[in-house]
Each structure stands twice: as C-alpha cells, then as structure tokens.
C-alpha positions in Angstrom: 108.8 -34.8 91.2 106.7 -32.9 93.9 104.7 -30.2 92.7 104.4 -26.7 95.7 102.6 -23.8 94.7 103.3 -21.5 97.7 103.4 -17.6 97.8 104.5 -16.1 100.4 103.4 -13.3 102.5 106.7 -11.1 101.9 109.5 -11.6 99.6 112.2 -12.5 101.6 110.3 -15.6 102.5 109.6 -16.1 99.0 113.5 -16.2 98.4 114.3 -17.7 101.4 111.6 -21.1 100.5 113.8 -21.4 97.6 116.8 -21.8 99.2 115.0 -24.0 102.3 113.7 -26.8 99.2 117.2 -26.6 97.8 119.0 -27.9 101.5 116.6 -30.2 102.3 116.6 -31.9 99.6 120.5 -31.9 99.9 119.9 -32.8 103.1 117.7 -35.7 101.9 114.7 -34.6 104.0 112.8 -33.4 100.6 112.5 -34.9 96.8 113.2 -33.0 93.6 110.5 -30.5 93.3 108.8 -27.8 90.8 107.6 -24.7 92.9 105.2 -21.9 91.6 105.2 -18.5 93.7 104.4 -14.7 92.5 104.1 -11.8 94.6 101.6 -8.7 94.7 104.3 -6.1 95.2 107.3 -4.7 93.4 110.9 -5.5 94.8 114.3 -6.1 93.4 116.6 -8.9 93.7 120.2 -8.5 93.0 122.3 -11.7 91.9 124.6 -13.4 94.8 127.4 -11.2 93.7 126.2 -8.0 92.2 126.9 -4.8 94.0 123.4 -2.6 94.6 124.5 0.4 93.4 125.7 -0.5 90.1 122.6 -2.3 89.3 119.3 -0.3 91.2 118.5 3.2 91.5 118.7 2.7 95.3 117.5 6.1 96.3 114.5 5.9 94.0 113.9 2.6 95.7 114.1 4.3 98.8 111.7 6.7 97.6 109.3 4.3 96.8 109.7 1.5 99.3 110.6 -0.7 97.1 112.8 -3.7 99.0 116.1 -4.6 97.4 117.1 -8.3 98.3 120.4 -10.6 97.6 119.5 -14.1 96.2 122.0 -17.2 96.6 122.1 -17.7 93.3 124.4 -16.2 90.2 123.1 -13.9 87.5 121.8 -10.9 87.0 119.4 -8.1 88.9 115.7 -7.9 88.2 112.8 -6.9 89.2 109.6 -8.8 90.6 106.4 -8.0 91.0 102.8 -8.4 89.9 102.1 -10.2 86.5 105.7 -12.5 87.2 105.1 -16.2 87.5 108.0 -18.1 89.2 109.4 -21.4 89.2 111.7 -22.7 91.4 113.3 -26.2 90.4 115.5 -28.7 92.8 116.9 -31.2 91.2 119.4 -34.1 91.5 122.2 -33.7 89.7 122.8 -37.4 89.3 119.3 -37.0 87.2 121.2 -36.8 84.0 124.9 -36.0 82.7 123.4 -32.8 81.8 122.8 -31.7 84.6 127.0 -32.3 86.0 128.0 -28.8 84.4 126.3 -25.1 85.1 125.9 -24.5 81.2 124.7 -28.6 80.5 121.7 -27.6 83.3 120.7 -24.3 81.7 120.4 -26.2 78.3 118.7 -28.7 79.6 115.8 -26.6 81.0 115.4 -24.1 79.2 115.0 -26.6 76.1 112.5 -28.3 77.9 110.5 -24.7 79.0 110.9 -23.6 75.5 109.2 -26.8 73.8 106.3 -27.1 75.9 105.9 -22.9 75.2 106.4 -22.8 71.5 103.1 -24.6 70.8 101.2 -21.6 72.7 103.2 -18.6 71.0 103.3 -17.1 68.0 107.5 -17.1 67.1 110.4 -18.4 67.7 111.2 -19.1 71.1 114.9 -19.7 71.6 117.9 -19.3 74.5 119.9 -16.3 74.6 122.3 -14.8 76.4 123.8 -16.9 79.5 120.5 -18.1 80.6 117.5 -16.2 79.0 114.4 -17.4 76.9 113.4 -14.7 74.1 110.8 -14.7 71.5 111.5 -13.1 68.5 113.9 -11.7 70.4 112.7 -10.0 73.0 113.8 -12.0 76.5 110.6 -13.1 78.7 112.3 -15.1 81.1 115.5 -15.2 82.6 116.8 -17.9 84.9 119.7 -18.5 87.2 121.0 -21.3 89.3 122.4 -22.5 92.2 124.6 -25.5 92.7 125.8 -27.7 96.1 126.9 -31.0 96.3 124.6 -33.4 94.9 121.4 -30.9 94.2 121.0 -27.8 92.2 118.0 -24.7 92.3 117.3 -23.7 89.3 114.8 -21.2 89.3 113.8 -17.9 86.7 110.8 -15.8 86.3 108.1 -15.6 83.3 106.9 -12.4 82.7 103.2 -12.4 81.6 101.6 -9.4 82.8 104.4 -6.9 83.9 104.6 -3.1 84.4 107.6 -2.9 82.0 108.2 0.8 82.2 109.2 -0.1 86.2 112.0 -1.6 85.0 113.6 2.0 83.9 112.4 3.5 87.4 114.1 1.2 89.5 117.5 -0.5 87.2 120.2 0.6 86.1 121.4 -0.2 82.7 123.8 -3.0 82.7 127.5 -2.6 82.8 127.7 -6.3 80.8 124.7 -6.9 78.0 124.3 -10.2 75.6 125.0 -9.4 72.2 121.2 -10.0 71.3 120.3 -6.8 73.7 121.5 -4.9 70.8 121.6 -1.6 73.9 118.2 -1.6 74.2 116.3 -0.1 77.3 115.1 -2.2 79.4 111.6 -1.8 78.8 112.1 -2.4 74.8 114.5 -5.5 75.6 112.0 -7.4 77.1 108.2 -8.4 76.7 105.4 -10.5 78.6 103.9 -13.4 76.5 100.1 -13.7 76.1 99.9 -16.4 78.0 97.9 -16.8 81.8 99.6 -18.3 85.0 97.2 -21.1 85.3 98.4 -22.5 81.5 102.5 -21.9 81.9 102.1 -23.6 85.5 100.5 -26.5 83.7 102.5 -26.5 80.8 106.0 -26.6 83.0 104.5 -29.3 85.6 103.6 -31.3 82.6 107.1 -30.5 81.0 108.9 -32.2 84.6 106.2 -34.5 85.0 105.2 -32.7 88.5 102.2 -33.6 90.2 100.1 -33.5 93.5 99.1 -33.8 95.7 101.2 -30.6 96.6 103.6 -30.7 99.2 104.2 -28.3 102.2 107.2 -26.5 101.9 110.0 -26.1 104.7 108.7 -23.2 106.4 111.1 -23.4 109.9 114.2 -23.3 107.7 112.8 -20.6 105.4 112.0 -18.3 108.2 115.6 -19.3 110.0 117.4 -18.0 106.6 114.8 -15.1 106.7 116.3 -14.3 110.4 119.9 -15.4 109.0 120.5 -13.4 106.1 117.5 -12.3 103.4 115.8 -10.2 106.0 119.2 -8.3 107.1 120.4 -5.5 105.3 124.3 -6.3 105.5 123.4 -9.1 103.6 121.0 -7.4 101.0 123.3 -4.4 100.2 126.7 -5.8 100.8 129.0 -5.0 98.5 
C-alpha cells in the first residue's frame, strides 16, 4: 500500500484529492493507498446527502467565514479544522470478503484502527454507532465511505487537539443520534485522545502496512473536481 501525506492549501482540494486517489485507482492508474492530510482552518463538511440547513448554523458560518462543503461520501456532518488528523484509505475490494458489503468494510477498519490504538489509551476503545470509534464512550473519530466498482474510500477523522466548543457554534444538533449519544451536546459527546499526529500516522501506516517512499498525489484530477463540483456552491448547499 502507498503511503501520501499531502495537505492541501484549501479544503476543497483536500476533499477533492480524496476523491482523485479513489478514481484513479479505479481507473487503475494508482495502487491502494493510506493518505494523511489536516488543515489549519475551520470548515464544515456535510455528508453526500445531508441538507445544509438541517445540519449547520449556516448564517453563523456566514458570519464567520467558515466554508461549508459536500463530500462524495455518506454519513454525517462535521467539522474540521486544527488539531484533526485525517486518513483517507483506497482500497480494493477484492482485498478481502470483508470488504464486499458497506457494514463488512467499516468492521474491518475500524477493528484494525482500534487495535493498534488501544495499546496507547487508557480505556476501552470500541465501535459505535454506524461508523464511529469511542473511548469510554465518548466518540473520537468518525468515518464514512465511499464505494464504486471495484475500489472503495474509506476515510474519517481523529480528533487530537480540537476546539470542541466550535462544534456548538457552527452544528446543529442531529435530527438522527446513536443510542450511545445518550442526547448529549456535541461538545460533551465527543473528546480528543492524548495522543500526537506523528504517533496515530505511524500507528495506522503500520496497522495497513503503508510505507514510502511517499507518492504524489493526482493533483490535475483533484483540481478538475475542484472546478467540477467541491468549489461550486450549487453543489455544496444543494438540497
């Protein structure tokens, strides 16, 4: 597996890399591959189908420039910013009989992110939710997916060093809540794990066997679906 650690200058390229790895390597013109990618400002992304104004305070956003961008992928809206670490995984589906369903590739992952965690933290990591890693039951990273013909993105966040009272400012409160939310706020349902970026990127490229040297990543396509789609508005905020 090919290991990219690539941030980009704004975050609709950051999104739109993700999608880029994920057709070319449907394409065949790219390998399975683990990226790592953070970003020094605040935005939002809503899930491929979730409308903006259930989800955001959108005038706040306004308010505060804070961009509000549409992945490709399913799930839920969230916030990025400082102190998030990324991963983005493509991967053959073909890999494993796992990896033939949506719910047998969550499992698969996440049990594979939560073993090479535990070690590091003090509790019990475990899957929640759809698609959500908790410890002690507070959710640190939640993860969606993306599927096509032969390859699948699977990518989520990892929240180290977050602002968690943003999340308040800028989400709503979900509509649709996993049992183990118990209605908490969103600042008190989830937490950042004492751990630093440098050790989860090497526990996770260890965990997929990812190594260098570091590819480049697909930077014509991502700034074509930039152009295409996750720099346009009617596709950020269309209902």
């Amino acid at each position: 597996m090919q290991l990219l650690t690539y941030s980009a200058d704004t975050p609709e390229l950051n999104l739109a890399t993700d999608e880029a790895l994920l057709l070319s390597a449907e394409e065949g013109a790219a390998h399975e591959s683990l990226r790592f990618w953070s970003s020094d400002r605040l935005f939002v992304v809503l899930g491929h189908s979730r409308p903006a104004h259930d989800d955001v305070d959108v005038q706040q956003c306004r308010r505060d420039g804070i961009p509000i961008l549409r992945r490709q992928s399913g799930g839920g809206t969230v916030l990025q910013g400082p102190g998030c670490l990324n991963y983005s995984l493509v991967l053959r589906m073909d890999r494993s009989k796992a990896f033939s369903t949506i719910t047998g590739t969550t499992r698969a992952v996440l049990e594979r992110h939560a073993a090479a965690l535990i070690p590091f933290l003090n509790g019990r990591v475990s899957m929640e939710g759809n698609s959500d890693l908790a410890l002690g039951g507070k959710k640190f990273s939640g993860n969606a997916q993306r599927r096509l013909t032969t390859c699948v993105l699977f990518h989520g966040t990892m929240l180290l060093d977050f602002d968690l009272p943003s999340l308040d400012r800028y989400l709503r409160e979900p509509r649709q809540q996993p049992a183990y939310r118990r209605g908490r706020r969103h600042r008190d349902f989830v937490m950042n794990i004492p751990l630093t970026p440098a050790l989860v990127r090497d526990l996770l490229a260890s965990a997929w066997d990812a190594a260098g040297p570091a590819v480049d990543p697909p930077l014509p396509l991502a700034y074509r679906l930039v152009n295409e789609r996750y720099g346009r508005e009617e596709w950020n905020l269309k209902r």
